[in-house]
DONU-682662 format. One line per 8 residues: number of its first residue (from 1); their letters; for each residue x, y, z of C-alpha. Coordinates in steps of 0.1 Angstrom, whole numbers, plus 5000, padded with zeros to 4 digits. Layout:
// residues N
NUM> A> X/Y/Z; ...
This chain:
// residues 705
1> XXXXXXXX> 8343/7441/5578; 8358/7476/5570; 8364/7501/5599; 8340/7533/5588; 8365/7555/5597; 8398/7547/5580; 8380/7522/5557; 8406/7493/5569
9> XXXXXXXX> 8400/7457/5566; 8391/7443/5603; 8385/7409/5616; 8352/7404/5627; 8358/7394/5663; 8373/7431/5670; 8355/7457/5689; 8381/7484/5682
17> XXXXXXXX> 8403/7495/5648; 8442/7485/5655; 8448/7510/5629; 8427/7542/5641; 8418/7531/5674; 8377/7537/5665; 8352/7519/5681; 8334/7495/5658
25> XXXXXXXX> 8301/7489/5682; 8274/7516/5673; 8286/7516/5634; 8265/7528/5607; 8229/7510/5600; 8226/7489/5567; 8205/7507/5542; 8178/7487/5547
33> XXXXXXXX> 8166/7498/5581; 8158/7532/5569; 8118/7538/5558; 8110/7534/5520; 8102/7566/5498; 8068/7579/5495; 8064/7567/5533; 8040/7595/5548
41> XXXXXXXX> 8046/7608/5586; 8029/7631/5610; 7994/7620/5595; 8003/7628/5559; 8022/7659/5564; 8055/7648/5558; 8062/7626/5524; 8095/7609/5521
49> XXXXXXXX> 8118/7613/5492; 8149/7597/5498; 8176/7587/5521; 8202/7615/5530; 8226/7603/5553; 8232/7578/5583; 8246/7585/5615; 8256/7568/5650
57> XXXXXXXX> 8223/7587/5660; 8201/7583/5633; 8190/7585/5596; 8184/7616/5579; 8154/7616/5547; 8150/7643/5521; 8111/7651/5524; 8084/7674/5515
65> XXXXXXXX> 8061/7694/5540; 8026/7688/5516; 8012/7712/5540; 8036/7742/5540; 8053/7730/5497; 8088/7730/5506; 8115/7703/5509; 8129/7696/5547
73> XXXXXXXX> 8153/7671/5565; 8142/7650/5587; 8161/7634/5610; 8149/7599/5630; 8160/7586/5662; 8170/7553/5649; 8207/7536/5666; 8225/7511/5645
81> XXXXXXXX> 8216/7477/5663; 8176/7488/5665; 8150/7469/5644; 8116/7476/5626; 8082/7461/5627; 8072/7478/5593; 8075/7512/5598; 8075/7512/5638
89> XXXXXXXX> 8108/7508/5659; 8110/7478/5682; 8123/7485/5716; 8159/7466/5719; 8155/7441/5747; 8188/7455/5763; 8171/7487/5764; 8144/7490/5799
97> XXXXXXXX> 8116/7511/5792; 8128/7537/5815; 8164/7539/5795; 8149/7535/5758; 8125/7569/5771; 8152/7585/5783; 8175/7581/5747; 8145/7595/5732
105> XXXXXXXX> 8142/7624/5752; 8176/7633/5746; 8173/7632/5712; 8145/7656/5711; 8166/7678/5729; 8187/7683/5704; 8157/7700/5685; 8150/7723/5717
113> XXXXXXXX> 8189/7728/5719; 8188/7745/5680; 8155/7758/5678; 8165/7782/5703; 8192/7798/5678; 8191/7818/5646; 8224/7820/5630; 8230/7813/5595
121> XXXXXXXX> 8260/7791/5612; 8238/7767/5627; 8216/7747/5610; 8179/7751/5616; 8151/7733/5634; 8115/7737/5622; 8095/7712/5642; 8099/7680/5665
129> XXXXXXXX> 8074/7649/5672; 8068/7618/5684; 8058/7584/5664; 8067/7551/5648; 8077/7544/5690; 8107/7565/5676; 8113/7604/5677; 8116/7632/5648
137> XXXXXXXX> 8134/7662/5640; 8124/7687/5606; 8153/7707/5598; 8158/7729/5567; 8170/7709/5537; 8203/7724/5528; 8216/7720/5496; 8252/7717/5489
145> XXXXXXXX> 8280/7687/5502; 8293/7686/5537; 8334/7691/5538; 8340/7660/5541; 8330/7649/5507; 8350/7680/5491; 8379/7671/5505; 8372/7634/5490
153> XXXXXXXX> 8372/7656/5460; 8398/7678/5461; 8422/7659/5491; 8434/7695/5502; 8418/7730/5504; 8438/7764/5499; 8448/7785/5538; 8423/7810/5527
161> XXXXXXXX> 8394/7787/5528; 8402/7769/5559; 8407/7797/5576; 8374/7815/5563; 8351/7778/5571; 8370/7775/5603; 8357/7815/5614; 8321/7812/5601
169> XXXXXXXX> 8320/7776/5623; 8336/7796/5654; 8308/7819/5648; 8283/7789/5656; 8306/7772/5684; 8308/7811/5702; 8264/7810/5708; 8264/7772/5717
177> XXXXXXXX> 8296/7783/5744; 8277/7811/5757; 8247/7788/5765; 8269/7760/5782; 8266/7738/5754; 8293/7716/5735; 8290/7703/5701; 8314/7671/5709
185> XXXXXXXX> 8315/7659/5673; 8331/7686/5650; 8348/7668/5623; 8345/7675/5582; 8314/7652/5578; 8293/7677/5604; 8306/7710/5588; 8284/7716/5557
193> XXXXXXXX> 8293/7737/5529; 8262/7753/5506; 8257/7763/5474; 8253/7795/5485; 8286/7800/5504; 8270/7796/5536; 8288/7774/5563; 8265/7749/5587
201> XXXXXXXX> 8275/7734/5613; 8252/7704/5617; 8244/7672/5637; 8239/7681/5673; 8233/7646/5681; 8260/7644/5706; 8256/7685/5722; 8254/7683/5761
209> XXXXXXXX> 8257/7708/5786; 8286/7715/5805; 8298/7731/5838; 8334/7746/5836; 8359/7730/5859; 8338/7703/5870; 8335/7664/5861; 8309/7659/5839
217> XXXXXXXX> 8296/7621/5832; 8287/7623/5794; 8278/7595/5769; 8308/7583/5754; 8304/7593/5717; 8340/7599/5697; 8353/7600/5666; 8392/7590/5663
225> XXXXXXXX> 8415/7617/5650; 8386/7647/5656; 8380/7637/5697; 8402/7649/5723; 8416/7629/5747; 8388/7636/5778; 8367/7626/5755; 8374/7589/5753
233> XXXXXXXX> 8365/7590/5790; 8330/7584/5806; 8331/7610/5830; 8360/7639/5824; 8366/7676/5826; 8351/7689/5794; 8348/7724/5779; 8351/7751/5753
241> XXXXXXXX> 8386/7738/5746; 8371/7696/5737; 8355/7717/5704; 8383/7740/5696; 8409/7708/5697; 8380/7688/5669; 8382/7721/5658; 8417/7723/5647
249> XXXXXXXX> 8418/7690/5639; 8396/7693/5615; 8412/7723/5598; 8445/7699/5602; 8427/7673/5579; 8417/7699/5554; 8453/7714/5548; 8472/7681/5550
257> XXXXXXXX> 8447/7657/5530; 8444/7631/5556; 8432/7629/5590; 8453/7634/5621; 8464/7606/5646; 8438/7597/5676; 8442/7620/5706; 8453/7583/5727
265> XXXXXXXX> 8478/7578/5700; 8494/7616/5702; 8490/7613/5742; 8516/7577/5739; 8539/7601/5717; 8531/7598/5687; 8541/7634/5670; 8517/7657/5651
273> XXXXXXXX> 8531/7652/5614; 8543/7685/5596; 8513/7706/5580; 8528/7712/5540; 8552/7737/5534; 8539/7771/5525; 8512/7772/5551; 8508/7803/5572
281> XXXXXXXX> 8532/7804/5603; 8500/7820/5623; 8479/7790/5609; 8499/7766/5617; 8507/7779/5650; 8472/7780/5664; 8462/7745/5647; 8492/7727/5668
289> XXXXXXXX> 8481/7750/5700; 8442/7734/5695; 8454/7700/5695; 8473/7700/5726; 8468/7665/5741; 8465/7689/5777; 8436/7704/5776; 8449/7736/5798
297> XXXXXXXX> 8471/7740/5770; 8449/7748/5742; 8428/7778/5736; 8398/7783/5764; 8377/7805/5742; 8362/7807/5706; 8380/7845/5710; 8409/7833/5721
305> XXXXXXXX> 8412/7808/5694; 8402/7835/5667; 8428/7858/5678; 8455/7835/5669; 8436/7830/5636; 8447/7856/5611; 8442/7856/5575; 8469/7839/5556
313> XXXXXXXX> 8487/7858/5532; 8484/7850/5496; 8504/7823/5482; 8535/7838/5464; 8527/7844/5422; 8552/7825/5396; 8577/7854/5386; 8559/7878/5363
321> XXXXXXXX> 8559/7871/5329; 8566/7898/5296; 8534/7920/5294; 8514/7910/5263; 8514/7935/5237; 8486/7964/5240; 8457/7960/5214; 8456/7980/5187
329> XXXXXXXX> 8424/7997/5165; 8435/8002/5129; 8400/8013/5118; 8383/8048/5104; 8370/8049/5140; 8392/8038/5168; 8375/8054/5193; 8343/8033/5194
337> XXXXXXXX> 8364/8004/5188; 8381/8009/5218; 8343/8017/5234; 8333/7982/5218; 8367/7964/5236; 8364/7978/5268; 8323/7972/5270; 8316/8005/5277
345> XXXXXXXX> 8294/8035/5268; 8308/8071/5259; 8293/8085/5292; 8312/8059/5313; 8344/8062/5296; 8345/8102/5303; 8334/8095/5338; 8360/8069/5342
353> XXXXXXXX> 8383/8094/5325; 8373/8124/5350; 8380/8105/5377; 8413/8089/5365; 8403/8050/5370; 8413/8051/5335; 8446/8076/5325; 8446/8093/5295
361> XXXXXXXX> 8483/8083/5288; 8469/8041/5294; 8453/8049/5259; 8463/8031/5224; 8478/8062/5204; 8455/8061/5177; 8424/8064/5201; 8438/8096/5220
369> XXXXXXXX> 8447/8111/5179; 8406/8101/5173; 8399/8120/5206; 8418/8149/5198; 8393/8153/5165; 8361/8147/5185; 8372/8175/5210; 8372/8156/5238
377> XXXXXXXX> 8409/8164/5243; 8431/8192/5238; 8469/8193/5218; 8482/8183/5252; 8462/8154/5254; 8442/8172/5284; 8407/8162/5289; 8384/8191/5277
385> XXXXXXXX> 8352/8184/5297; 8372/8188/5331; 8369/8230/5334; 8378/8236/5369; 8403/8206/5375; 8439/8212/5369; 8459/8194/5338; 8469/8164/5352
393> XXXXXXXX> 8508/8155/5358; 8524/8137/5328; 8523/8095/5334; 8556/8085/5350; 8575/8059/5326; 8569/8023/5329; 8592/8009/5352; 8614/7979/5330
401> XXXXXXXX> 8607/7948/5329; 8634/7928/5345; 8636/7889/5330; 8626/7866/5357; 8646/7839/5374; 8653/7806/5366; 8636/7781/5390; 8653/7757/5403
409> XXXXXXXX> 8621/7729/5389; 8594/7736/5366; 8567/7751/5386; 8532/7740/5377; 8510/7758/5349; 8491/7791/5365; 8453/7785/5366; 8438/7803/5337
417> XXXXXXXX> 8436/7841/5343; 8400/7852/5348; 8388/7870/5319; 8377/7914/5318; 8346/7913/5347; 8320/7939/5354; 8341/7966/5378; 8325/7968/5410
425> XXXXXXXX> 8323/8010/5409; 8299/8003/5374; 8277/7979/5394; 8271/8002/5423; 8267/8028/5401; 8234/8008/5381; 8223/7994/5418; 8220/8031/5428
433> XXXXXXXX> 8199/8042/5403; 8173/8011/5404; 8171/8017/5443; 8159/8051/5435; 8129/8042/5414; 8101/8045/5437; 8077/8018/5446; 8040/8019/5436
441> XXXXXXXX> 8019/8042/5452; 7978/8044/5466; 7961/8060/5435; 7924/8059/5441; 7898/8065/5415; 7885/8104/5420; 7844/8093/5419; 7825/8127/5423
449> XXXXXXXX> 7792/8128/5449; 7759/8105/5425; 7728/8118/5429; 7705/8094/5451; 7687/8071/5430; 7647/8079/5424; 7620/8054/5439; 7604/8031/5408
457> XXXXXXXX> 7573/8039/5418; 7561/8072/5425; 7554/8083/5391; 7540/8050/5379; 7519/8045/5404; 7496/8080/5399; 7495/8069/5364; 7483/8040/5373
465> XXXXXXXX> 7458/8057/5395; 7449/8086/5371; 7442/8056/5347; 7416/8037/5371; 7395/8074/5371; 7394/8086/5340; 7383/8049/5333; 7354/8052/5357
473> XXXXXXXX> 7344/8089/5344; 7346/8073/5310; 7324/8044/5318; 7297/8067/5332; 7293/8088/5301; 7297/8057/5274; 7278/8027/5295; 7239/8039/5289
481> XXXXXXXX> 7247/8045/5257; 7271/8015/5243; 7263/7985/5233; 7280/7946/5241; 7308/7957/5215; 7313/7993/5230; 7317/7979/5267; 7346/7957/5250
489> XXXXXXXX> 7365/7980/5229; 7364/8000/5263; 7378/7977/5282; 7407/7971/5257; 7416/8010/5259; 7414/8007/5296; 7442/7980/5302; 7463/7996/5278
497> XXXXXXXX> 7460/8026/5296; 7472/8007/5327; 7498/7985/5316; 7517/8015/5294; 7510/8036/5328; 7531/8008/5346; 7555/8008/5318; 7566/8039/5313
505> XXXXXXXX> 7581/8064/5334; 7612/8065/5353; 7610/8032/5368; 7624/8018/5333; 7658/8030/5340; 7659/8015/5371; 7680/7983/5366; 7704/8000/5343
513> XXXXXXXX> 7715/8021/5369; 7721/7998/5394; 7740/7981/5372; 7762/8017/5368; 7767/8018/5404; 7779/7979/5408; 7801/7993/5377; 7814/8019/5392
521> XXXXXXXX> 7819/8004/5428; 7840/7977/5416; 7862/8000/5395; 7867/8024/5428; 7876/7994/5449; 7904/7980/5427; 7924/8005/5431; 7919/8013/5471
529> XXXXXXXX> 7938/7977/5482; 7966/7971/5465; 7987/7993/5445; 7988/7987/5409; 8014/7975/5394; 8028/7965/5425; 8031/7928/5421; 8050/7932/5390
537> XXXXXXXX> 8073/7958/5405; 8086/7936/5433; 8090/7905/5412; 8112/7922/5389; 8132/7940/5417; 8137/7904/5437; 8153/7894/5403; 8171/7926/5403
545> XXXXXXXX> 8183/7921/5437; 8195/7883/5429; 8216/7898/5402; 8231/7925/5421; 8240/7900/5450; 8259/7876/5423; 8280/7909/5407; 8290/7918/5440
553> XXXXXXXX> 8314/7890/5439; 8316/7881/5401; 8350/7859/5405; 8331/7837/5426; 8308/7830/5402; 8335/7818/5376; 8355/7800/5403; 8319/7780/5409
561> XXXXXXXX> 8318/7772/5374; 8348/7762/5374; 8344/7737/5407; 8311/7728/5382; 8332/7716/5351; 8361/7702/5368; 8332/7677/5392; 8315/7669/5359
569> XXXXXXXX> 8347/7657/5347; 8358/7639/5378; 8324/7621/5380; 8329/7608/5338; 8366/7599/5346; 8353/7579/5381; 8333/7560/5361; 8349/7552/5331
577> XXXXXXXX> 8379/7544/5356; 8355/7519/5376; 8341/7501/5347; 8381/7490/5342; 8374/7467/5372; 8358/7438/5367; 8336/7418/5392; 8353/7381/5392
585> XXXXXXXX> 8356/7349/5417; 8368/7362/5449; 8369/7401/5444; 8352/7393/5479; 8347/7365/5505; 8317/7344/5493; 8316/7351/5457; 8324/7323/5433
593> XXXXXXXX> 8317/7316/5400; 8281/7307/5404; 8271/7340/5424; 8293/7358/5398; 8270/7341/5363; 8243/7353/5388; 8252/7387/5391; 8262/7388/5352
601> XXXXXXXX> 8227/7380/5347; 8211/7413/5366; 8239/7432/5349; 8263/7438/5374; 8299/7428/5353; 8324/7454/5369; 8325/7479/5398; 8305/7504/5382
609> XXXXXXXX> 8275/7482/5383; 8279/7476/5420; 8253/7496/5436; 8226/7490/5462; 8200/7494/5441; 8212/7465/5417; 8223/7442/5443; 8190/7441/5460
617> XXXXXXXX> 8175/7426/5426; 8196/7396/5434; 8178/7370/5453; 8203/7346/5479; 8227/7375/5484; 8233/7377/5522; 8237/7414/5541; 8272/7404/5544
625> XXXXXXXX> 8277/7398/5509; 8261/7431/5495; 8282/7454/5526; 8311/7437/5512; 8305/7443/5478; 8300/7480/5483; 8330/7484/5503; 8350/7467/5473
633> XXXXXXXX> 8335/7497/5453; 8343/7523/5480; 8376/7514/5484; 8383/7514/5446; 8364/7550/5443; 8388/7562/5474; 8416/7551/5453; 8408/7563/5419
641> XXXXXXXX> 8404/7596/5435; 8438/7596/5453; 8458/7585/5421; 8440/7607/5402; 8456/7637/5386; 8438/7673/5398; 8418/7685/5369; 8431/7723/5350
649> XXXXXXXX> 8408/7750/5352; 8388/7753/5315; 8397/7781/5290; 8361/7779/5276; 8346/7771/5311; 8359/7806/5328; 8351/7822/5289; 8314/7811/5295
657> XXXXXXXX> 8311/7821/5325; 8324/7858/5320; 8299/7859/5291; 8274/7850/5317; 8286/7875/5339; 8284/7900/5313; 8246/7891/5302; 8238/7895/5341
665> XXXXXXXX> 8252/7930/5342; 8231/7938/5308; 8202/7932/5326; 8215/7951/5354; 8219/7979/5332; 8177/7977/5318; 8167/7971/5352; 8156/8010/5361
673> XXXXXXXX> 8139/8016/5326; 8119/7984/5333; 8108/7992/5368; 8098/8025/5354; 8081/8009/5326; 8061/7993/5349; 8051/8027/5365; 8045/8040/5336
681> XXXXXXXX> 8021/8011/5326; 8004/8011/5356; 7996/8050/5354; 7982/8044/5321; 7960/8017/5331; 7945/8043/5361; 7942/8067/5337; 7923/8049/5314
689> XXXXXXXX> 7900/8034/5344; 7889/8071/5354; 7878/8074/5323; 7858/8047/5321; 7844/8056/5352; 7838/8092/5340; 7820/8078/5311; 7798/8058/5339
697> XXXXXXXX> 7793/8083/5360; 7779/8106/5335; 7755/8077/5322; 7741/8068/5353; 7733/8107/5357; 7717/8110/5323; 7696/8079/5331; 7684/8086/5366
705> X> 7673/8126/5356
């Protein structure tokens, strides 16, 4: 077996690492004790997706809430020597019912422990429940890799970024203090690092509460190298200063590339190895002050710790090199040529020119000559547009250029030089302008006072009445003197007397303006909710407001392009490298020729092949075999990435993404003529509803005269 710490080979009858010291009870669960995807929990709410992670606590699944549409984390309560029954948890028969309880209810602590917080440094806790005899946390599903994994990638990190991961995660440790809370398990695989930039500290498996100066008896749960010495005790003084020595540890690991001796090994006196030259005499200072084997000796405050913390300064340039030669503009028009190199308009330059962010003098020769003729300077090369500001003081000369020094060694190529960005003054100068564009505003219909609506049958009805009489009168006169054929034709005049009496009249216009009024309600009512236009307006300014937040910082978009390209490559060169390792008789213990023709046969011929996936398509492969196998590919990945050489920044990479940049701020730039475009539209389409209900109005008038 492999210790999951240091990933050295151990005998199987040890309980502890002779090389790190770590405990190797309460390891990591094999793969398959975690649930299958598409497994449902909480009656359906909760699909699973995937596996995320394992810890000495649990497993952690990528999932989607079907009720709320959104990806989460959810943790399970789920310990390393537990088993299933399907999809339920069986109770370990060490375990009593009163102690497997109790391990439950601490776990769903941890929820009420985070839920209680809101800081962007801790990670946060949505919901907690109860099933498959086991216990649940949902989390939010951050996206990104945890430290650990970029410092697989990249060994070591630059002073400035410890030191700026290292405040953000004091910034978490300072609430959890201030509530009597420890962490106990700060190391680079509990330290997560998003997309976004954001820093999470995660995995509160282990936080307890503490009392300071007093014996607290606490679960023994350590990892070597990160744990302080009380620590590896059941019942021990603990406090603030147990996560500040992890702390520093941790920031230890991420400078020199590799993780510090155990706290039991420094105590024996062992000494702290050297941090690498060129780190910050304040960094280093306060990292060797954390990890004090005494724990009176370290820091007793996140404040304390943070005021030895200082930013490091920047890491000394290679001696300055010959300025390149200025561009030149040989055409008719220099001036716009210039405009066209320096991606600007005519009203920024002269405002960039008033204010002397760029100096007349800092112009090619030939542009200032094509100013001259435009009249935008004088003979004197004064700026004519600037009335009441005094001629500026001639440009002192360039100081020389002095060669630079031979080095000792060749120092290593520069990374590439970021290419002309957006200047920050020209962003905050469009983000100004689109904040002033005002929102959609209430703009009801005017509907003047309708005249009440006529009854159907006061007019009809007297006809109809009028009718009966005159048909009686009528009757009385004709009768003694008609015959059969008289009394007929009578009666044919007489109904249709009555039925053109009941036709006519007002009560025919009835229905059509009823229909007017439903007209002219529903046009009134559209625009007394929601504004018009509104919808539109704050989808555009969200993007808007994305874009702006990404130009604040523009060289961090390049330098996460950059991190982009160079993984891509490290991810084609890790496999092309692991493919040059062939699977033969005893790569591990237990495979011989026959289990290899076996393997051959589901496809699995070199390293590359070797994945969990694949090897559970082989039938008669024991756990043993397949943990073996994976930790053959592990340790070959681990050592591919060590030997490997770091990857350049790319020319084209950084060009694209400046091009990108430059595209973002375009948009930037439109962004308050499309707002007010959609004011504009949204004014004409209430204009052209009052007319329509004009036209209504004065219909349903004519109609109901």
């Amino acid at each position: 077996m492999n210790c999951p710490i240091c990933g050295s080979a151990v005998a199987a009858h040890l309980l502890i690492c002779p090389v790190c010291g770590c405990p190797l009870t309460g390891t990591l669960s094999s793969g398959g004790d975690a649930l299958p995807a598409g497994a449902l929990l909480r009656h359906g709410q909760f699909r699973l997706e995937g596996e995320l992670g394992q810890g000495g606590f649990g497993i952690t699944y990528l999932a989607r809430d079907q009720t709320l549409h959104r990806q989460v984390a959810i943790k399970e309560l789920f310990l390393s020597d537990w088993k299933r029954n399907q999809q339920a948890v069986q109770q370990p028969g060490k375990l009593s019912d009163a102690e497997f309880q109790d391990i439950k209810t601490k776990f769903l602590a941890e929820a009420r422990v985070l839920a209680g917080f809101n800081d962007p440094s801790i990670v946060r806790v949505y919901d907690q429940f109860s099933e498959n005899n086991t216990a649940y946390l949902v989390m939010e599903y951050l996206q990104g890799e945890t430290l650990e994994e970029r410092l697989t990638r990249e060994l070591t990190l630059p002073a400035a970024d410890v030191v700026s991961f290292a405040e953000r995660v004091l910034a978490g440790l300072r609430l959890l203090h201030r509530q009597g809370l420890l962490h106990r398990d700060i190391k680079p695989g509990n330290i997560f690092l998003e997309d976004t930039g954001r820093v999470v500290l995660i995995d509160f498996g282990s936080a307890r509460a503490f009392q300071a100066g007093k014996t607290t008896a606490m679960t023994q749960h350590l990892t070597p190298g990160y744990a302080p010495l009380e620590q590896y005790a059941a019942q021990g003084k603990v406090g603030p200063p147990s996560d500040l020595y992890s702390l520093g540890a941790t920031m230890y690991h991420a400078l020199k590339g590799q993780m510090p001796p155990a706290a039991s090994q420094l105590a024996l006196g062992t000494a702290l190895p050297a941090l690498p030259a060129g780190t910050p005499a304040a960094l280093a200072q306060v990292i060797r002050s954390a990890m004090k084997v005494r724990m009176d000796e370290r820091p007793q405050s996140v404040d304390e710790f943070l005021n030895g913390l200082t930013k490091p300064p920047p890491a000394p340039r290679p001696p300055a090199l010959p300025p390149p030669a200025p561009p030149q503009f040989p055409g008719s028009k220099p001036a716009l040529d210039y405009l066209k190199f320096m991606r600007l308009t005519p009203t920024q330059l002269q405002e960039r020119l008033t204010s002397g962010a760029i100096q007349v003098s800092a112009l090619p020769p030939e542009v200032r000559r094509h100013l001259v003729t435009m009249g935008w300077l004088d003979a004197q090369g004064r700026l004519t547009f600037q009335y009441n500001s005094p001629p500026a003081p001639p440009a002192p000369p360039p100081a020389p250029v002095r060669p630079p020094r031979p080095s000792p060694a060749p120092a290593p190529p520069p990374p590439v030089p970021l290419p002309a960005l957006p200047e920050p003054a020209d962003i905050r100068q469009l983000w100004t302008a689109i904040v002033q564009v005002p929102r959609p505003g209430q703009a009801p219909l005017n509907v003047p006072v309708l005249s009440p609506v006529k009854p159907v049958n006061a007019r009809s009805g007297c006809g109809t009445a009028g009718g009966v009489v005159a048909l009686v009168v009528l009757a009385a006169l004709i009768l003694p003197f008609a015959g059969f054929i008289g009394t007929g034709v009578l009666f044919v005049i007489a109904l249709a007397v009555l039925f053109g009496s009941a036709a006519g009249g007002p009560g025919k216009a009835l229905p059509a303006v009823a229909a007017l009024d439903l007209r002219i309600s529903q046009l009134q009512a559209r625009f007394q909710t929601v504004p018009l236009g509104q919808a539109e307006f704050d989808t555009l300014y969200q993007e808007l407001e994305r874009i702006h937040q990404v130009m604040q910082a523009p060289a961090d978009l390049v330098r996460q392009r950059q991190r982009e390209a160079r993984q891509t490559l490290l991810t084609q060169y890790l496999d092309a490298e692991l493919r040059r390792y062939p699977l033969e008789p005893g790569t591990v213990s237990g495979i011989g020729v026959q289990r290899v023709k076996s393997l051959q046969q589901h496809g699995i011929r070199t390293a590359y092949d070797v994945t969990e996936s694949r090897l559970q398509q082989v039938s008669g492969f024991g756990e043993k075999i397949t943990r073996d196998l994976l930790a053959w590919r592990r340790g070959l990945e681990r050592h591919v990435e060590t030997t490997m050489q770091r990857l350049p920044d790319d020319l084209q990479v950084t060009q694209r993404a400046a091009n990108e940049l430059w595209a973002l701020r375009e948009q930037l730039a439109q962004g308050e003529q499309a707002l007010q475009q959609v004011l504009v539209n949204a004014a004409a389409e209430r204009d052209q509803a009052q007319r329509d209900l004009n036209a209504a109005v004065q219909q349903r008038e004519t109609l109901n005269q």
